[in-house]
GUMAR-911414 format. One record per residue (C-alpha): x, y, z; residue in three letters. Coordinates in steps of 0.05 Angstrom, whole numbers, padded with zeros to 5 digits, always signed. Layout:
N
XYZALA;...
END
This chain:
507
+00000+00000+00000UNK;+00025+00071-00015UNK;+00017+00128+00026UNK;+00048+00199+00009UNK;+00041+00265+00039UNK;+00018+00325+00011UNK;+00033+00393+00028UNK;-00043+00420+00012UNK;-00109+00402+00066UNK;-00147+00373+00001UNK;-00128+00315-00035UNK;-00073+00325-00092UNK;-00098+00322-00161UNK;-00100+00246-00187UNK;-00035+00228-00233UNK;+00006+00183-00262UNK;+00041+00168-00192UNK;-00032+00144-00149UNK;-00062+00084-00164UNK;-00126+00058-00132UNK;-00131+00049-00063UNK;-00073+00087-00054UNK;-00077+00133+00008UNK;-00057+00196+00024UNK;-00042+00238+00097UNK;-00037+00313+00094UNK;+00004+00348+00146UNK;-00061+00355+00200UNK;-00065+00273+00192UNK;-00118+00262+00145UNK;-00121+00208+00108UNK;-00159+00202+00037UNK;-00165+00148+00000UNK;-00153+00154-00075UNK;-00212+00108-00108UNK;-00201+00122-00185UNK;-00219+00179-00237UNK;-00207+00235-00197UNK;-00253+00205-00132UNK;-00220+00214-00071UNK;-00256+00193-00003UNK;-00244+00220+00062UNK;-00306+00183+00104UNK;-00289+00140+00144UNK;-00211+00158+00141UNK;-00208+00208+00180UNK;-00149+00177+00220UNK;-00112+00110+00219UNK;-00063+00074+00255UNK;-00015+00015+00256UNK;-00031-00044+00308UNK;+00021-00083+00329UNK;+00039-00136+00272UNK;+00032-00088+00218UNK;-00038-00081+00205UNK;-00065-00014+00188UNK;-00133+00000+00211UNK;-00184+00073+00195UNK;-00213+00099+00244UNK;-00273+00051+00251UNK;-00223-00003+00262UNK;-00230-00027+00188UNK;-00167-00057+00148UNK;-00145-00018+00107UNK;-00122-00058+00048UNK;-00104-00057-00033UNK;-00133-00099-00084UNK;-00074-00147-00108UNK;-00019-00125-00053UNK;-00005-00177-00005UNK;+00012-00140+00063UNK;+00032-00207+00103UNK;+00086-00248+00045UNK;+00153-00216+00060UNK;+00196-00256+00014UNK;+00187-00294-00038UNK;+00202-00373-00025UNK;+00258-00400-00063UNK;+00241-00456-00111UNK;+00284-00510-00098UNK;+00253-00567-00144UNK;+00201-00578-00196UNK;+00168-00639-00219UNK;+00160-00616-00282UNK;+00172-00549-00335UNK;+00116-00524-00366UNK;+00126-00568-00428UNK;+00117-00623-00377UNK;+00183-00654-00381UNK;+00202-00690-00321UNK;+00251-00646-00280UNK;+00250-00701-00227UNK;+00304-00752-00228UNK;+00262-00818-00209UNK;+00206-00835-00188UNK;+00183-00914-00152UNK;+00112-00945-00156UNK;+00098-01000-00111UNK;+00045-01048-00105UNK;+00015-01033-00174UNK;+00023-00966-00166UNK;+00037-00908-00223UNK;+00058-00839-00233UNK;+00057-00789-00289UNK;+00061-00723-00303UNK;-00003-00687-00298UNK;-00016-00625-00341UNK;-00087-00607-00323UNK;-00073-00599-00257UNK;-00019-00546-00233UNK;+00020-00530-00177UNK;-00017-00468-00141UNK;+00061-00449-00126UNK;+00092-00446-00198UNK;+00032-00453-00248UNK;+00078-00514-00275UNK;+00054-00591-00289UNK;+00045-00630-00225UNK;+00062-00709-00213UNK;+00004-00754-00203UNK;+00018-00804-00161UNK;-00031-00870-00161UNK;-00035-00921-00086UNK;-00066-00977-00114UNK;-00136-01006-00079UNK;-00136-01060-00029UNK;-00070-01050-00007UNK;-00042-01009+00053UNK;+00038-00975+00061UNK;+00041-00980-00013UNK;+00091-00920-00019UNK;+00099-00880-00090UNK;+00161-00842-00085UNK;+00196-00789-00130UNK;+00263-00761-00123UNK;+00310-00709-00136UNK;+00379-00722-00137UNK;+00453-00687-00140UNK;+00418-00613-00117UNK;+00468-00553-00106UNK;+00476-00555-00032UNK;+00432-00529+00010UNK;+00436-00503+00088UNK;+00376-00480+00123UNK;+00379-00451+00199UNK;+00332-00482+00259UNK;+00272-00433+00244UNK;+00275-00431+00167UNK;+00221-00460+00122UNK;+00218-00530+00078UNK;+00160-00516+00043UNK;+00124-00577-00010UNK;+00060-00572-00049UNK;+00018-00634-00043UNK;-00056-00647-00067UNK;-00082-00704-00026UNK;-00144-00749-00033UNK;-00218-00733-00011UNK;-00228-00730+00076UNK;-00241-00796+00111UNK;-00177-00828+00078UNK;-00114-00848+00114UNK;-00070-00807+00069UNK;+00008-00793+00083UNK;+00060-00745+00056UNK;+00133-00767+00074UNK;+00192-00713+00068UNK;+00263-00739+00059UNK;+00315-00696+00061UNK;+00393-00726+00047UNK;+00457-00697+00066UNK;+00487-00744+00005UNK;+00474-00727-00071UNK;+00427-00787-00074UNK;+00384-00828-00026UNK;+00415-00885-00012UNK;+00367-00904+00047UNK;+00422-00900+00101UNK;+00433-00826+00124UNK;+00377-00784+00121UNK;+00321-00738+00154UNK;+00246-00750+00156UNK;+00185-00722+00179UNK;+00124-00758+00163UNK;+00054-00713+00156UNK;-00005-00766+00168UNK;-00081-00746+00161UNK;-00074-00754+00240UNK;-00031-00688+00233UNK;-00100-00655+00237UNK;-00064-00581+00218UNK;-00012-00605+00176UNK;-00045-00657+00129UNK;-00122-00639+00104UNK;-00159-00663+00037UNK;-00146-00620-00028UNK;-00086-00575-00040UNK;-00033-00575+00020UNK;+00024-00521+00022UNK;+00060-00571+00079UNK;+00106-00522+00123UNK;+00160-00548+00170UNK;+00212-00514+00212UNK;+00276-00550+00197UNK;+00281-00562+00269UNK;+00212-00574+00301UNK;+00197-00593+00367UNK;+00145-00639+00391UNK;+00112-00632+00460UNK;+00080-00699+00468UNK;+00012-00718+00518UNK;+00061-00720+00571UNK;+00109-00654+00564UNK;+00083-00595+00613UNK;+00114-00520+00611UNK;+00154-00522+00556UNK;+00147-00486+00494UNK;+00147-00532+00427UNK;+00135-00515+00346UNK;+00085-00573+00342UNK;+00042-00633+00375UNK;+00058-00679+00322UNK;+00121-00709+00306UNK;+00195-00687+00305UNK;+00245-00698+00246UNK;+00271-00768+00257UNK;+00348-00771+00238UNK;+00383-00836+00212UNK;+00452-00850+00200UNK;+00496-00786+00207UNK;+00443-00735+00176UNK;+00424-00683+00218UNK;+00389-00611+00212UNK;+00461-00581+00213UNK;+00473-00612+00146UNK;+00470-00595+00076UNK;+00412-00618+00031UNK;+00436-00650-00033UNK;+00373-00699-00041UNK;+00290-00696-00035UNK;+00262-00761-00033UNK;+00177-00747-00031UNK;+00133-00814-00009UNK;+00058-00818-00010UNK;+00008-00875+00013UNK;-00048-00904+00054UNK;-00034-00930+00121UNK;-00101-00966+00112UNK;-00126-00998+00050UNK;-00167-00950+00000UNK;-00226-00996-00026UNK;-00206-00955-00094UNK;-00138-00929-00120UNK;-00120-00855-00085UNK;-00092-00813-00133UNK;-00043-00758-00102UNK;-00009-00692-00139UNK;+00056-00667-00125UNK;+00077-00601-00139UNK;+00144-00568-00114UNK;+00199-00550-00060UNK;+00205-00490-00039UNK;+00251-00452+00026UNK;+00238-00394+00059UNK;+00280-00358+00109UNK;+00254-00345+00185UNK;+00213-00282+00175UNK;+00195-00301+00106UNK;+00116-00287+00119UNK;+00077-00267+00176UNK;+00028-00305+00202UNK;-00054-00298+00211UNK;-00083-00320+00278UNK;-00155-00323+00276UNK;-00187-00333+00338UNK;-00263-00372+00334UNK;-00322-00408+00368UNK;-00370-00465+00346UNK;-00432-00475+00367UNK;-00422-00415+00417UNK;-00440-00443+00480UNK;-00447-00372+00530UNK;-00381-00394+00564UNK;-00354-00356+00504UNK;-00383-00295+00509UNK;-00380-00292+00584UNK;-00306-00312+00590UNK;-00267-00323+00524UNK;-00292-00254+00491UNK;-00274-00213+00536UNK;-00208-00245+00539UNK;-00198-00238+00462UNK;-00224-00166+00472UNK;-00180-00152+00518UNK;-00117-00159+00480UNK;-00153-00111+00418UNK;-00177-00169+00384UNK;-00244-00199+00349UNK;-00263-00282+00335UNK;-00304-00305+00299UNK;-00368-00337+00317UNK;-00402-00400+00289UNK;-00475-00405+00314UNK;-00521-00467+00281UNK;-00580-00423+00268UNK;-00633-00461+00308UNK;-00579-00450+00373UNK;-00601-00372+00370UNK;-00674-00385+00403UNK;-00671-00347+00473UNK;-00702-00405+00508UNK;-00646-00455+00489UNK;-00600-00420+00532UNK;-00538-00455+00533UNK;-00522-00420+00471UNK;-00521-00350+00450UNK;-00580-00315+00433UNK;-00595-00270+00377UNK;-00586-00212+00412UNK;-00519-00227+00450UNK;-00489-00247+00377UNK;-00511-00186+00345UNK;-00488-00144+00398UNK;-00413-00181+00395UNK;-00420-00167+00316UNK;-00437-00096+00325UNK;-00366-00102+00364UNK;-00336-00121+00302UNK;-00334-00203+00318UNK;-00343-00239+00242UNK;-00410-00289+00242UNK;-00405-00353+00196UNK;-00456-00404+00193UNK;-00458-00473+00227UNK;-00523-00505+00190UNK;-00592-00507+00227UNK;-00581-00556+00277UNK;-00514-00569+00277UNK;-00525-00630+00235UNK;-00476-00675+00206UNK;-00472-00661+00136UNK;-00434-00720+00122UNK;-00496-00763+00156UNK;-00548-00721+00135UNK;-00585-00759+00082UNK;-00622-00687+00066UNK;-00557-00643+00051UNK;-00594-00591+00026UNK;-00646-00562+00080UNK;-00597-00560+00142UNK;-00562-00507+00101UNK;-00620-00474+00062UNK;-00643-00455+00143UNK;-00591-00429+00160UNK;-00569-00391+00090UNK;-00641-00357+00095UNK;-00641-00350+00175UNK;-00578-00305+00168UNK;-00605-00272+00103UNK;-00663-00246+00132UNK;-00623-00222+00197UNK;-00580-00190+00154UNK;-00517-00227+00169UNK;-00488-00223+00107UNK;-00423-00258+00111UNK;-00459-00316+00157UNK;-00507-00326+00096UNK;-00453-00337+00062UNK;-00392-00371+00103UNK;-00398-00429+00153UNK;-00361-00475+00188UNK;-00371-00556+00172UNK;-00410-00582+00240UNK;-00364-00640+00278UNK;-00313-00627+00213UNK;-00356-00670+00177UNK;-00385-00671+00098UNK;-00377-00700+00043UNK;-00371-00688-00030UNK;-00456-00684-00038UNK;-00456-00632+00018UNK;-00410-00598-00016UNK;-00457-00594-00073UNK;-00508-00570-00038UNK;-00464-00506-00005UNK;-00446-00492-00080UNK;-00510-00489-00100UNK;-00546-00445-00052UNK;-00499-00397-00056UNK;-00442-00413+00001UNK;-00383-00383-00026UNK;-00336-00420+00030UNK;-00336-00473+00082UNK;-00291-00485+00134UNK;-00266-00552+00162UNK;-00227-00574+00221UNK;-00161-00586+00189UNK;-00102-00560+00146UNK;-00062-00498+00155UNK;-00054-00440+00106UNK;-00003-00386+00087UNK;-00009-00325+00059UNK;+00040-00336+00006UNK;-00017-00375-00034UNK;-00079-00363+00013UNK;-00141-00372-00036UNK;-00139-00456-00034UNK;-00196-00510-00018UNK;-00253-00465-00009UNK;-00304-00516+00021UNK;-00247-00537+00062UNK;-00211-00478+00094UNK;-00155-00498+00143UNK;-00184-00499+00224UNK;-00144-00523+00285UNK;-00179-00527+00362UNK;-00138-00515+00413UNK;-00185-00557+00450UNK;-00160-00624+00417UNK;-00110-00647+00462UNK;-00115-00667+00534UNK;-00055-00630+00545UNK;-00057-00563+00538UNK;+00017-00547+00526UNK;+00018-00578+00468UNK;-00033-00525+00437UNK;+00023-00480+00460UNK;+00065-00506+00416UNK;+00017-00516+00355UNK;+00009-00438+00352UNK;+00083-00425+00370UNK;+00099-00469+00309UNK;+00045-00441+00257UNK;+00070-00363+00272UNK;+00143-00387+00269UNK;+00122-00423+00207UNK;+00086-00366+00172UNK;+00024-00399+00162UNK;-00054-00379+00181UNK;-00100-00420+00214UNK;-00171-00408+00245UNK;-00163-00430+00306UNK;-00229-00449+00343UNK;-00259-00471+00415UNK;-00322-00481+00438UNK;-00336-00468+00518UNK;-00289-00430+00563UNK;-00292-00445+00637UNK;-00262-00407+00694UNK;-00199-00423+00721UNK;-00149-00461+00701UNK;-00078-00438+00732UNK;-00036-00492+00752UNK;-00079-00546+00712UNK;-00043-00588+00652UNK;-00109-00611+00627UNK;-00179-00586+00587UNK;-00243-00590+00643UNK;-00274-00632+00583UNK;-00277-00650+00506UNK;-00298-00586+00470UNK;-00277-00539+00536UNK;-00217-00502+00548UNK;-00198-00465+00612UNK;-00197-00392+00611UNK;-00129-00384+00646UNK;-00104-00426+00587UNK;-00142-00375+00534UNK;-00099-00327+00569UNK;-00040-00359+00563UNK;-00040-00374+00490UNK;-00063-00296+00475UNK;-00006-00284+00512UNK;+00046-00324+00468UNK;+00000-00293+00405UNK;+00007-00225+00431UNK;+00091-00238+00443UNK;+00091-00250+00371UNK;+00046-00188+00346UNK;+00089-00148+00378UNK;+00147-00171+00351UNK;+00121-00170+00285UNK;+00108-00238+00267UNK;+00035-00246+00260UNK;-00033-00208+00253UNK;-00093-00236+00297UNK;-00151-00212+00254UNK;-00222-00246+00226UNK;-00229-00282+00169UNK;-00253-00240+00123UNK;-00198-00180+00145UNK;-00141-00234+00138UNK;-00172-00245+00056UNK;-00160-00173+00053UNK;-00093-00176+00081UNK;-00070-00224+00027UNK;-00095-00175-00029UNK;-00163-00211-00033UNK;-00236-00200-00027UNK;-00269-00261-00001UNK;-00339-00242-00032UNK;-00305-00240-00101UNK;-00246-00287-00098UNK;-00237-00339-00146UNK;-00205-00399-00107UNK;-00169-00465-00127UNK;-00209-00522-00110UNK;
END
């Protein structure tokens, strides 16, 4: 985004040098926003300022954001390897199919990262651990610190499948299957692995706090890089061996796509932190918003429609959610009921409800946006979201970046920091995805008082408030610091350059 100074109160004549959206402060601080053929617009920015983070706000607390700039990507990644150039010749040195298993290069569908050929790689049916592998071999050396990023574009096969991505990296110019590092991303690696397009991020040092690990500060909950031989993260890379398979037999063949390898440095993007709620339950608005509020921040609230009459009152009512969205908290749908839209034998009238509910309420973006109920749909629900109008859906897995932020749109990345017993180890998971520069939507359900001293949730789909405190805390150490933004969903869109009413996303 641009911003000059002017030496005149009015607005400078539009030239060459302003482009739209540009804005402009005179020397008494106001701010006018240039909007095209001569327009320039001073309501509603009157004055602005810059949170911690970076974001730059007007003064009703509104992003102020260009159309095609991304504010959060602070360098570019570094392509390392390609499967393919855009003629689709292999630039891969082998590839392995096991078990029946194939692989070709794939034209129609691209890499989101380089617009080049992806690798389709084929697990035949009825068999499980049947790994298809491709490799790169004799790369120019490369050295990576603890907090840089190995970044790989996978496209992984529909939800409910035991899908896994497995990153080799060799400190020898070929994998011999002796000395090398590993990390392996399972479906089970609910915000690393998630169906559709993956941008898989990993520190090249992470650190796992396990069930079991209490006060100490991690990068994930998942799984550290296991070593063998002499290879460790000190070393150079001079080999990328990829493997994908089932862990459990697919009744049909599973067809993954393989994009790239990319690095990034530590700083390379900032992350987006977007606090949430399901359901709502009033534990949230009694206890967890004013703890999100408290720190300058909004969430985002996902009320099932139905959940808004007064008299079922262990959720929030009507009138408490419209006075936290007149506060500036984002609403997204849940359905009517909260029904299971992968269940649901009627896909199309749990989300009809709701759609119209919100319409008629004038929630625009909740007519509009929702959140999967229990995670769960299917490729008919789907369907039906497309066809009455939904224009995105989120789930309860994956994590995002900025760098390519407009993937999987009935599938939006979601991580609860209620889904561990332990709650250090969602310490960790958001230490990780800032230091990582990815985005996530990170959602609860009920807060409950108390907490201090306690290493464990009161209950599945609680979290203690002391906790909520504690992780805004290690959010807020970042903001200031520069790392991330904590914003709402439709504010971190705009961040990336974006409009998510408009957006044209890669499904």
């Amino acid at each position: 985004m641009a911003k000059y100074k002017t030496e005149v109160e009015a607005p400078p004549v539009p030239h060459m040098f302003f482009e739209v959206g540009d804005v402009v402060e005179t020397p008494s601080g106001k701010v006018f926003r240039h909007y095209g053929q001569g327009k320039w617009d001073q309501e509603n920015y009157v004055s602005f300022e810059t949170s911690p983070g970076g974001v730059v706000r007007n003064s009703l607390g509104d992003v102020i954001w260009k159309p095609g700039v991304n504010q959060l990507l602070n360098v570019q990644p570094t392509t390392v390897v390609t499967v393919a150039d855009r003629a689709g010749d292999p630039r891969y040195s082998s590839t392995t199919n096991n078990g029946g298993g194939a692989s070709i290069v794939d034209k129609e569908r691209t890499d989101p990262c380089t617009g080049l050929p992806t690798l389709k790689l084929t697990c035949p049916a009825g068999a499980a651990n049947q790994y298809q592998n491709v490799t790169w071999t004799y790369l120019p050396p490369i050295e990576m610190g603890d907090n840089d990023v190995w970044l790989v574009s996978v496209y992984c096969p529909p939800r409910g499948t035991s899908a896994t991505v497995n990153i080799v990296l060799c400190p020898t110019d070929t994998y011999t299957g002796a000395s090398y590092r590993r990390m392996k991303c399972p479906t089970t690696h609910g915000a690393r692995l998630a169906p559709g397009w993956n941008i898989i991020a990993l520190l090249n040092h992470e650190v796992r706090i396990n069930s079991s690990t209490y006060e100490m500060l991690g990068t994930n909950q998942y799984a550290d890089w296991e070593d063998f031989g002499t290879a460790n993260k000190a070393q150079q890379t001079r080999c990328i061996h990829i493997q994908v398979g089932m862990i459990s037999a697919p009744a049909s063949a599973a067809d993954f796509w393989v994009g790239s390898v990319h690095r990034a440095p530590a700083g390379w993007c900032k992350s987006a932190i977007m606090w949430g709620a399901d359901d709502i339950p009033n534990g949230w608005a009694e206890y967890g918003v004013p703890i999100i509020e408290s720190y300058g921040w909004r969430s985002t609230l996902n009320p099932s429609s139905a959940y808004t009459d007064p008299l079922y009152t262990p959720y929030m009512n009507l009138d408490v959610i419209r006075t936290l969205s007149n506060r500036g908290h984002e609403v997204w749908g849940h359905a009517r009921i909260h029904d299971n839209m992968q269940e649901a034998a009627d896909k199309v009238t749990p989300l009809k409800a709701a759609r119209d509910f919100w319409a008629g309420q004038g929630f625009g973006v909740a007519s509009q946006f929702m959140s999967w109920p229990f995670g769960a749909y299917d490729a008919e629900a789907i369907a039906a979201a497309k066809s009455l109008g939904y224009r995105a859906s989120r789930a309860t897995v994956g994590s995002g970046t900025a760098w390519i932020p407009a993937l999987n749109r009935y599938q939006l990345p979601c991580w609860t920091f209620e889904g561990t017993t332990n709650p250090w180890q969602s310490d960790a998971q958001i230490n990780g995805t800032i230091l990582r520069g990815q985005s996530v939507m990170a959602i609860g359900h009920n807060t409950i008082p108390g907490g201090a001293g306690l290493n464990t949730r009161p209950a599945e789909n609680q979290h203690y408030a002391d906790h909520l405190r504690r992780w805004c805390d290690l959010v807020k150490s970042h903001e200031e610091a520069g790392r991330c933004v904590v914003v709402t969903p439709s504010e971190y869109f705009r961040l990336c350059g974006l409009d998510m009413h408009t957006a044209t996303f890669v499904e």
